[in-house]
N, C-alpha and C positions, 0 to 999 in steps of 0.2 A: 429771872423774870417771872411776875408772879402770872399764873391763867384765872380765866374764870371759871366757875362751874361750868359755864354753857360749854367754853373750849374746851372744856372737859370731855364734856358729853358730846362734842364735835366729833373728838378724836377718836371717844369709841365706836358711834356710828359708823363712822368710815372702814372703823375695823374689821366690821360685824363681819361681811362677807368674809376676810378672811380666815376670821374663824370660824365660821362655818363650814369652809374647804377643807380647813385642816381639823373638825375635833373627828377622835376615832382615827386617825390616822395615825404613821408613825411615821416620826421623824427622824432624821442619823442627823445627829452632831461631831462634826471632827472638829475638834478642840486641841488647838498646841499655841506658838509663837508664843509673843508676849504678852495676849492674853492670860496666860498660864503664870508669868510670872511680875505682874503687876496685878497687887492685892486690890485696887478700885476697881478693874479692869474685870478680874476674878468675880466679885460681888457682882457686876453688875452681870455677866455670864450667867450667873447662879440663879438669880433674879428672875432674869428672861427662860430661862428652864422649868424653873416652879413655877412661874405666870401658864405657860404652857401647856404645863402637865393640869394646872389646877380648872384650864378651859377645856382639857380633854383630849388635849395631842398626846398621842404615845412618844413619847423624847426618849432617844437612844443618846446615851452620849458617851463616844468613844476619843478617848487620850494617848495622847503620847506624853514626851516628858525630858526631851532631850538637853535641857538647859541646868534641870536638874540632876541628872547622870552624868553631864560631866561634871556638878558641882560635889557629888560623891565620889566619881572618880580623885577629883585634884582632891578633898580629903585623904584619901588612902594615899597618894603620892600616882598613880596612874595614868599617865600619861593617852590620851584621846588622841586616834590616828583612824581617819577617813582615808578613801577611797572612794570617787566619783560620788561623792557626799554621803557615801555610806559608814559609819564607825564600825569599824575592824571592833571583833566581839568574840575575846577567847573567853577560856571557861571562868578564869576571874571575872574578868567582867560581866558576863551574861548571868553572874551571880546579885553582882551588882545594879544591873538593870531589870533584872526579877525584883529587886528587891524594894527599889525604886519605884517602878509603874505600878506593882501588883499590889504594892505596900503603901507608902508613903503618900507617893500623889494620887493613886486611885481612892485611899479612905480619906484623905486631905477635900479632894472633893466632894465623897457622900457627906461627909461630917458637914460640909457649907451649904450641900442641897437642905442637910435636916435643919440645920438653924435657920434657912429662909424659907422654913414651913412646907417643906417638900419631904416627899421618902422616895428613897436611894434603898440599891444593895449593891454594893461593889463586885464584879467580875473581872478575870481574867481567860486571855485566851487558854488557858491550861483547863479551867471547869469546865468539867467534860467534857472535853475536847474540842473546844469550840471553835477553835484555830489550830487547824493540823497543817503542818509547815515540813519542809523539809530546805535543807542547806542551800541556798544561793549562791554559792560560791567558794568553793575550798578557802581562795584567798582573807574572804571576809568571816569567818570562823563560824562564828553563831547566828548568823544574819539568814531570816528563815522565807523562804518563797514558798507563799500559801498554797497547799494543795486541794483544802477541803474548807468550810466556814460550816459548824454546824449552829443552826442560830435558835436551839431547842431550848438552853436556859437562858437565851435574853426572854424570849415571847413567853416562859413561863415565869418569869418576872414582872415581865408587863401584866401578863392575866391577874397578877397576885396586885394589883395597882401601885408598885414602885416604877421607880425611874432607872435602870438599869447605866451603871458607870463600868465598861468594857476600858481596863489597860490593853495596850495590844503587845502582848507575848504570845507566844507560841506552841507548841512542843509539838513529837510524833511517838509511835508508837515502840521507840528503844527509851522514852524517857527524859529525852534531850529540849531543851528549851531554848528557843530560839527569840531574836529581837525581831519584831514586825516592823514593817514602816505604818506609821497610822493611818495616812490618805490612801494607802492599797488596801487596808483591814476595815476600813470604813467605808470606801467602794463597793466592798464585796459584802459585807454585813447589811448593807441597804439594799444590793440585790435581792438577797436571799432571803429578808425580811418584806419584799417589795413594796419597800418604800416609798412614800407619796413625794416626798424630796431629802437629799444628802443636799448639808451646808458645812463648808469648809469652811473654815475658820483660817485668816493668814496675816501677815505682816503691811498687806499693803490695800489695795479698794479695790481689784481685781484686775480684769484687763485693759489694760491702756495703751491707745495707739501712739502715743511718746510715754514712755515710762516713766518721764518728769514733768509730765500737764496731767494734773488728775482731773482736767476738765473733758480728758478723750478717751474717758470710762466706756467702754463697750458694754450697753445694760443687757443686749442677749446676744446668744451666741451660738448657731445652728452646728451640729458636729459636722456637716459637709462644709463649714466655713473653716474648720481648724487648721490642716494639714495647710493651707494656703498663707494663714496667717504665720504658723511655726515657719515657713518657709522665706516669709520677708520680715524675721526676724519679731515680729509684735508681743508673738508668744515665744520665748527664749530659758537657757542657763534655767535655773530649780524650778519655774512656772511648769517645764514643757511636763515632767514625771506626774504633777498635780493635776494638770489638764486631762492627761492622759487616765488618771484614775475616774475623774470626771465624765470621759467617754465610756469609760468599763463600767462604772454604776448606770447610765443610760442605758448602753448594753444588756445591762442585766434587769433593766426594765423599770427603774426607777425617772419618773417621770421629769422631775427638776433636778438638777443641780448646780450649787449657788458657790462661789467664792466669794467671800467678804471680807471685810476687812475688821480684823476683832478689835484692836484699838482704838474704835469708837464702841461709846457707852452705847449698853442697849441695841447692837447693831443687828443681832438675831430679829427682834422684835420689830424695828425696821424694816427689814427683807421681807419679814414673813410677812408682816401687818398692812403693810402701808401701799399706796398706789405707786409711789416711787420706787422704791426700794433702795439698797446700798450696794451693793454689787455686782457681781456679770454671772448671768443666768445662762447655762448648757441647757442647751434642749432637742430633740429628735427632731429630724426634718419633719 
């Protein structure tokens, strides 16, 4: 459908405000699901991050990369085995997942920031220590529960006017590198950054009071409303561990945060921009 100028110019007035709330500020982006691995999907992610950056929002954007680790894995013959949704992570593989996030899909994405007219500098949680981890669980091998987030080379990245792209790995101080979850690494990086909002990025439009009527999208959502809703079931199975990092970035002072759904085009720019928005908004009583 073609617009006119005027709708053109409709659309950015309306905008105005909110890019005025957010230029100067910084933004966390957790970036995974199939976002990550649908190429239009991808482009249009990239897009709404350069837009951002080039109005003046500080864009963090932190990745995981799960669909691709196991597509390395099944290469070498490796066989992927969870535990409470967690991948069991011996030294092969957190070889393999170093090599992945910190490699592959983290310059996979500067390289798309630089072609849609953006600057990137790819990080991982190992430069300088920016994610100090230690073992979550004998059983789960390499799988690392954050101890420390120092977030001193994102915000000297930002001064320098890139876009910082955080893989989230880990290590501690014998040398060891650990697998992050990304919605905990993202949580805690918007803390520590105090960030004006963290937007997760997911598979589905956020929270729904039938999980098959996307017409019972809950647009906000007070943290004293959670614990009530987990308890008759609303918020359930993988939602509850994302919600939960959602309360821990509030906690740490972050004023918004947004689940959305990244399988619609353009859906950051949506949430951020618009009076509607697209997903379910955490917020502080």
């Amino acid at each position: 459908m073609d617009i006119t100028n005027a709708q053109r110019a409709k659309v950015l007035v309306q905008a105005l405000p909110y890019i005025q709330e957010y230029t100067g500020k910084v933004v966390v982006i957790k970036y995974g699901g199939n976002a990550m691995i649908n190429d239009k999907l991808k482009d249009s992610v990239m897009r709404d991050i350069v837009l951002l950056s080039l109005i003046g929002v500080k864009v963090v954007l932190v990745h995981g990369g799960g669909p691709e680790i196991t597509e390395m894995l099944n290469k070498i013959g490796k066989e992927s085995e969870f535990v409470d949704g967690l991948r069991v992570t011996d030294k092969e593989t957190i070889d393999v997942v170093q090599m992945v996030l910190a490699g592959k899909v983290n310059k996979g994405l500067v390289n798309l920031i630089e072609i849609k007219g953006g600057s990137a500098i790819g990080l991982s949680g190992v430069d300088g220590h920016m994610i100090e981890a230690k073992t979550k669980h004998e059983k789960l091998g390499y799988v690392g529960e954050i101890e420390k987030v120092n977030v001193k080379p994102i915000v000297d990245v930002i001064d320098k006017g890139y876009i910082p792209v955080v893989s989230t790995v880990g290590c501690d101080d014998d040398g060891n590198v650990y697998n992050i979850n990304a919605d905990t690494a993202a949580a805690k990086i918007a803390g520590e950054l105090g960030a004006e909002s963290l937007i997760s990025m997911t598979d589905i439009a956020g929270i729904l009071r039938d999980k098959d009527d996307v017409s019972t999208l809950i647009p906000v959502i007070k943290v004293s409303e959670i614990p009530s809703l987990i308890e008759s079931g609303i918020i359930s199975g993988g939602m509850i561990p994302k919600v939960e990092c959602c309360i821990e970035a509030i906690n740490l002072g972050v004023k918004h945060v947004f689940i959305i759904d990244g399988t619609i085009s353009h859906a950051i720019l949506v949430e951020m921009l618009t009076n509607e928005g697209i997903g379910t908004m955490f917020v502080n009583d």
